[in-house]
C-alpha positions as CSV (number, residue, x, y, z in Angstrom):
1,X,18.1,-2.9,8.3
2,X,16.0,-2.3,11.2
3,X,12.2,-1.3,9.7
4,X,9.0,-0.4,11.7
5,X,5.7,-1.9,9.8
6,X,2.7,-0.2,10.6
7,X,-0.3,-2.5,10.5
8,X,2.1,-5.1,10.8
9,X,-1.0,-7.2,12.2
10,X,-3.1,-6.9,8.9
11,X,-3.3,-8.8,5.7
12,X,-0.3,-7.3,3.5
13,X,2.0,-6.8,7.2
14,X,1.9,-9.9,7.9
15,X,2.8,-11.2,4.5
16,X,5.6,-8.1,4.6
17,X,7.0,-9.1,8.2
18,X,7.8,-12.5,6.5
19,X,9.2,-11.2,3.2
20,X,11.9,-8.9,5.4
21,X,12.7,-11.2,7.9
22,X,13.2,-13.7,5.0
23,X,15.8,-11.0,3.9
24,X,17.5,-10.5,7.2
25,X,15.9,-7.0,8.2
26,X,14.6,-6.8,12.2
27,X,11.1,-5.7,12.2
28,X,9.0,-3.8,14.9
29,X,5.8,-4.6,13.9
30,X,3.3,-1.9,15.1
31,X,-0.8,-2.5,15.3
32,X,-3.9,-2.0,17.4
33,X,-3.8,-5.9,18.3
34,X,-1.1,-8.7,17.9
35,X,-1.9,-11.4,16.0
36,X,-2.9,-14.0,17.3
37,X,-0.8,-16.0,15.6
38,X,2.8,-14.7,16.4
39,X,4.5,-18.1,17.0
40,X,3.0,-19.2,13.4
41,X,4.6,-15.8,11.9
42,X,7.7,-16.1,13.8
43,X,8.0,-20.2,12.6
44,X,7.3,-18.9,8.6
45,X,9.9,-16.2,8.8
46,X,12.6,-19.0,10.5
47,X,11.5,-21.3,7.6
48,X,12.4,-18.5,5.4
49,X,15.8,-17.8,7.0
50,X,16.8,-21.1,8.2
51,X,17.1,-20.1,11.7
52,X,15.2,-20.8,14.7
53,X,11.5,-19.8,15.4
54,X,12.8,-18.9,19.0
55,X,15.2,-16.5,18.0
56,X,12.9,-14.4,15.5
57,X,10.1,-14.2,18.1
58,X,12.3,-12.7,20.8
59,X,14.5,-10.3,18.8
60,X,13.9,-9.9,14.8
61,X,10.2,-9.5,15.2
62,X,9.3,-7.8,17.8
63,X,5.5,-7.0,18.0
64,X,3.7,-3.9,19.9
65,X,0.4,-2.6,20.4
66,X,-0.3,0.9,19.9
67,X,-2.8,3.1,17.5
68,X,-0.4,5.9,16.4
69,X,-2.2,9.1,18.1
70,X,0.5,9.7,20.4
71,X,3.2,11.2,18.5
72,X,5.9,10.5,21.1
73,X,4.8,7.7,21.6
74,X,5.4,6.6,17.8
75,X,8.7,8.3,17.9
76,X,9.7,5.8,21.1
77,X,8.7,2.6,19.1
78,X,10.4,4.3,15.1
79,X,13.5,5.1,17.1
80,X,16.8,3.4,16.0
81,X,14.9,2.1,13.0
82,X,16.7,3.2,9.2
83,X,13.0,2.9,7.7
84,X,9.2,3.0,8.0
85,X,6.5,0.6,5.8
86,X,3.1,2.5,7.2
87,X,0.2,0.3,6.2
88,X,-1.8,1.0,9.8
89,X,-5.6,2.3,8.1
90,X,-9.1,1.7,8.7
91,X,-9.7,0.4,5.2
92,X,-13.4,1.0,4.7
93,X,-16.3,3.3,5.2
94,X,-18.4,0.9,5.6
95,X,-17.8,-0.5,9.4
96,X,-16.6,2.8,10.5
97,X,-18.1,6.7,11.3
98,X,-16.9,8.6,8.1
99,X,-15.3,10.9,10.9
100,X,-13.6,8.2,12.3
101,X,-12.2,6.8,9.5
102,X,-10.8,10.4,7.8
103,X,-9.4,11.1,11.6
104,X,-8.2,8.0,12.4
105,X,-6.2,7.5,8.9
106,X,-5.0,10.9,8.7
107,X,-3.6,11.6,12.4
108,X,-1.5,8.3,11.7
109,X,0.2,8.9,8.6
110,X,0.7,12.7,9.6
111,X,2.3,11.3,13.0
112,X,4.3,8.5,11.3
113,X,5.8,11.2,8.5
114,X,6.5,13.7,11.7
115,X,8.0,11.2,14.1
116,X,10.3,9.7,11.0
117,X,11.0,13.3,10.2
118,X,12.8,14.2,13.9
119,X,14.5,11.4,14.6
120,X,16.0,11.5,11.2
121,X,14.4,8.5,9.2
122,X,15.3,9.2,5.8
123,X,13.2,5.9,3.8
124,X,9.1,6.3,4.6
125,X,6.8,3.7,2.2
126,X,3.5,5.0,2.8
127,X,0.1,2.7,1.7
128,X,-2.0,4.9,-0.4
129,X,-4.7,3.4,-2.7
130,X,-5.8,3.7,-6.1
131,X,-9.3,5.6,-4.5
132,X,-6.8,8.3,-3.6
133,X,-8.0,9.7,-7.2
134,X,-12.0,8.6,-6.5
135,X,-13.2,4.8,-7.1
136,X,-15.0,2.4,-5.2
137,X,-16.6,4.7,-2.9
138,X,-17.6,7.1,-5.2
139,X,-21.1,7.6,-6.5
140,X,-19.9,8.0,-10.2
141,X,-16.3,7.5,-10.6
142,X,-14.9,10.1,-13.5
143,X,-11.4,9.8,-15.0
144,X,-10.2,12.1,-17.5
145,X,-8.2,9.3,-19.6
146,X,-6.9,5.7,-20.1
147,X,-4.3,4.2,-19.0
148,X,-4.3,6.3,-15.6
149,X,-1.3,8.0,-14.4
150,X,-0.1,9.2,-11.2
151,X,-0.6,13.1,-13.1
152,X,-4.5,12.2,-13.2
153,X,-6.5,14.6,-10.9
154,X,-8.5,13.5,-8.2
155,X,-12.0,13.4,-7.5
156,X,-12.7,11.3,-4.7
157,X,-15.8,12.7,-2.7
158,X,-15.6,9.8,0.3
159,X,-13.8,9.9,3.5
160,X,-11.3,6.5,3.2
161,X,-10.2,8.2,-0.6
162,X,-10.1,11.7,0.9
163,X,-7.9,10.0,4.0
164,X,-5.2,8.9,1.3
165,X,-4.9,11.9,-1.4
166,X,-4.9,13.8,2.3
167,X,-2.0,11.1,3.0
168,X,0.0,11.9,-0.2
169,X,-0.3,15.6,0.5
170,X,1.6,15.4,4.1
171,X,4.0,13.5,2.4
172,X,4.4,16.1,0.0
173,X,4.6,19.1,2.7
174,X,7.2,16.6,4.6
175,X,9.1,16.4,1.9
176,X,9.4,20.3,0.8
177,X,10.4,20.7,4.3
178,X,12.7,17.5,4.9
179,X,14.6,17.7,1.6
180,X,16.7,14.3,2.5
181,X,13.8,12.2,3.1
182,X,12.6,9.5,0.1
183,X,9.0,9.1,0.5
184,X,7.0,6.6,-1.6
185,X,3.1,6.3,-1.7
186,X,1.8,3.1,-3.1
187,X,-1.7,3.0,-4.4
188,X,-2.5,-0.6,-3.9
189,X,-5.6,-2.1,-5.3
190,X,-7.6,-5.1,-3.5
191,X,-4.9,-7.0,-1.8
192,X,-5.5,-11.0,-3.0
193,X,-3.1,-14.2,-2.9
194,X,-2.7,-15.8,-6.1
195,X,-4.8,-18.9,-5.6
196,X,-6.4,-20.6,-8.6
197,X,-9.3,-18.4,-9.3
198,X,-9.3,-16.0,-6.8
199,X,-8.6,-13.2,-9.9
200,X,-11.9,-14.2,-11.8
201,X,-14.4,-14.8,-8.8
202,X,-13.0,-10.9,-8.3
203,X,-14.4,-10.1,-11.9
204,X,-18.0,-11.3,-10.4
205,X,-18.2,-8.5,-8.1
206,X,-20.9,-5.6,-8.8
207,X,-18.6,-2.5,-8.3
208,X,-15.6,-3.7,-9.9
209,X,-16.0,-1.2,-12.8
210,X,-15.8,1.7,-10.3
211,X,-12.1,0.8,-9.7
212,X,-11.4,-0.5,-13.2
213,X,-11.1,-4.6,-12.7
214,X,-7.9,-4.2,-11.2
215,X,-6.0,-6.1,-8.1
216,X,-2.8,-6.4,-6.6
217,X,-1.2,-9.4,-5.6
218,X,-0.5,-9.5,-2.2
219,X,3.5,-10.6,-2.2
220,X,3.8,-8.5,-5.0
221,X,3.0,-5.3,-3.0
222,X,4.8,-6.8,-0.1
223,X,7.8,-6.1,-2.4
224,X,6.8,-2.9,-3.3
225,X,7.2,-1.8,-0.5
226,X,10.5,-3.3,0.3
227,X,11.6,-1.6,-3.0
228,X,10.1,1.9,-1.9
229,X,12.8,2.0,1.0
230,X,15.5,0.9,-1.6
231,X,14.6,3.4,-3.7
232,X,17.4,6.2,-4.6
233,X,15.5,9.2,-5.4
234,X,15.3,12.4,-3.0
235,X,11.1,13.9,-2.4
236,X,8.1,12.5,-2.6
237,X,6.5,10.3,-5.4
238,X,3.4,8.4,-5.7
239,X,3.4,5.2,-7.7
240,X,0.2,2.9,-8.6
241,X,0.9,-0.6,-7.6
242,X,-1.4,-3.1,-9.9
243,X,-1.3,-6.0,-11.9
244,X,-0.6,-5.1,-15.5
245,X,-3.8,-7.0,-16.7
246,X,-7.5,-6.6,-15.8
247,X,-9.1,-9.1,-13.1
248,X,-11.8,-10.3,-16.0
249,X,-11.6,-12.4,-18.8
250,X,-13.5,-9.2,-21.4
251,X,-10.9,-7.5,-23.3
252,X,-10.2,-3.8,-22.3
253,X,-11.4,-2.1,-24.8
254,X,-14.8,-3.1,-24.4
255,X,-15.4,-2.5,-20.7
256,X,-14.4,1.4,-22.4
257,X,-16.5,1.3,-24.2
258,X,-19.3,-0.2,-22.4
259,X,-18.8,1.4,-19.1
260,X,-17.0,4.9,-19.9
261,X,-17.7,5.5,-23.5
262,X,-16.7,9.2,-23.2
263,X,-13.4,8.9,-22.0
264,X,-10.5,8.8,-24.1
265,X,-8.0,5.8,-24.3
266,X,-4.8,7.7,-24.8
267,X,-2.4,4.5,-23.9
268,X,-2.3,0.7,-24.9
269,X,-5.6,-0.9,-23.6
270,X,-5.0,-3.8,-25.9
271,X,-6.3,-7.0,-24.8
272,X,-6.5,-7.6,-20.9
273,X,-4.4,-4.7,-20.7
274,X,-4.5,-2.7,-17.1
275,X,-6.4,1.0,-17.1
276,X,-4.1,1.7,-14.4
277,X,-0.5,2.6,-15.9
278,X,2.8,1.2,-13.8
279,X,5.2,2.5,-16.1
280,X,6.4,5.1,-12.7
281,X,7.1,2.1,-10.3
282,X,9.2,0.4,-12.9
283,X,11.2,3.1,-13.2
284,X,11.8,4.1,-10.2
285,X,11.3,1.4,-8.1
286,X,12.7,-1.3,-10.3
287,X,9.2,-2.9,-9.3
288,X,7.0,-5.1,-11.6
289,X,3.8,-7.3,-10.5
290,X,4.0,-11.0,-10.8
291,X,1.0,-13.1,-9.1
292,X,3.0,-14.7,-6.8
293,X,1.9,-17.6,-3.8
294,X,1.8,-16.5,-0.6
């Protein structure tokens, strides 16, 4: 399968570029810079596949620069390809213009969801986040219940969250209008390798009960995504990608209680059990987290 990565340059594409050439798919990998290390990329994928570094830099991964405002131009680079990983996002509000960042992250995804829609590209895994529904940026984040579940409202009030609920809308409207297309928005968490105690130095950090002491392995949402353009379903679907336990050693029940005492537990927080709810990806997606070495 030929598959253009957006933000193929970034943390998660680069660890995605390896994963499908490891699995025999070409990539066109699609950012505002290549890496610098493209040789080092094209030697981990060979290692992967048993076949030459030579070979995979030339033809299998091939890597272009480009931001994604020109529609045609995205079309150009998406065409021939059978799917479409979009990961290409300013991540933050904090080293952008909250303009630029709502702009910039919504003119892409609308233009990556239009160009896949005319040339025909049925599969479209789009990178959402968990701040989709309000989190990290928000001043006081309010859930309604625990677990959360992709049917909990939103209430983000910041432009990066506004950027991806705006992203899962388009996909939405794309897929009421292109009723063959399978479009699957993962809301990742903070993207870390699985490195002896990388998960509990994350439990030290001072926001971490705004987003609910969650994280995502990094391979594992690499595979998420993989699995998103495998998936069978027809329409849009939004799917939170974490780990099933909490980032912190305190048992979930009391960070409830001691952090949002008013809101009601409605699903198993037993344990280190996750507040975020994966029970839609597994289903769907036949996907399931493992903390897995990059």
């Amino acid at each position: 399968m030929k598959i253009a990565v957006t933000g193929g340059s970034g943390r998660i594409g680069r660890v995605l570029t390896r994963l499908l050439v490891g699995q025999q798919h070409e990539v066109v990998s699609i950012d505002r810079s290549v890496p610098d290390d493209v040789a080092l990329i094209a030697r981990s994928a060979a290692m992967i596949t048993s076949q030459s570094a030579s070979s995979y830099a030339n033809e299998p991964i091939r890597f272009v620069e480009d931001d994604l405002m020109d529609v045609n131009r995205v079309k150009s680079l998406f065409d021939g390809c059978h799917g479409v990983i979009h990961l290409a996002a300013i991540p933050t509000i904090r080293d952008q213009s909250v303009s630029q960042v709502y702009i910039n992250n919504t003119a892409a995804s609308y233009n990556v969801l239009l160009a896949c829609a005319e040339l025909g590209i049925h599969k479209v895994c789009l990178a959402s986040s968990i701040n989709a529904i309000g989190g990290i940026y928000s001043r006081q984040p309010k859930y309604d219940y625990f677990p959360v579940d992709e049917q909990h409202p939103t209430y983000n009030e910041d432009a990066y969250s506004l950027s991806k609920w705006v992203l899962e809308a388009q996909a939405d409207s794309f897929a009421r209008r292109y009723e063959d297309m399978t479009i699957c928005s993962l809301r990742f968490h903070a993207m870390i390798p699985s490195k002896p105690g990388q998960v509990k130095r994350m439990g030290n950090f001072a926001n971490i009960s705004k987003d609910l002491w969650a994280y995502t392995n990094i391979v594992s949402g690499a595979r998420a995504c993989l699995m998103a353009l495998q998936a069978e379903f027809k329409g849009h679907e939004a799917f939170f990608i974490t780990a099933p336990q909490t980032a912190v050693e305190t048992p979930s029940l009391e960070l409830a209680q001691a952090h949002y005492p008013d809101v009601p537990v409605v699903g198993d927080l037993s344990g280190r059990n996750s507040f975020y709810s994966t029970q839609k990806a597994e289903r769907l997606l036949g996907w399931k987290h493992e903390d897995l070495e990059i």
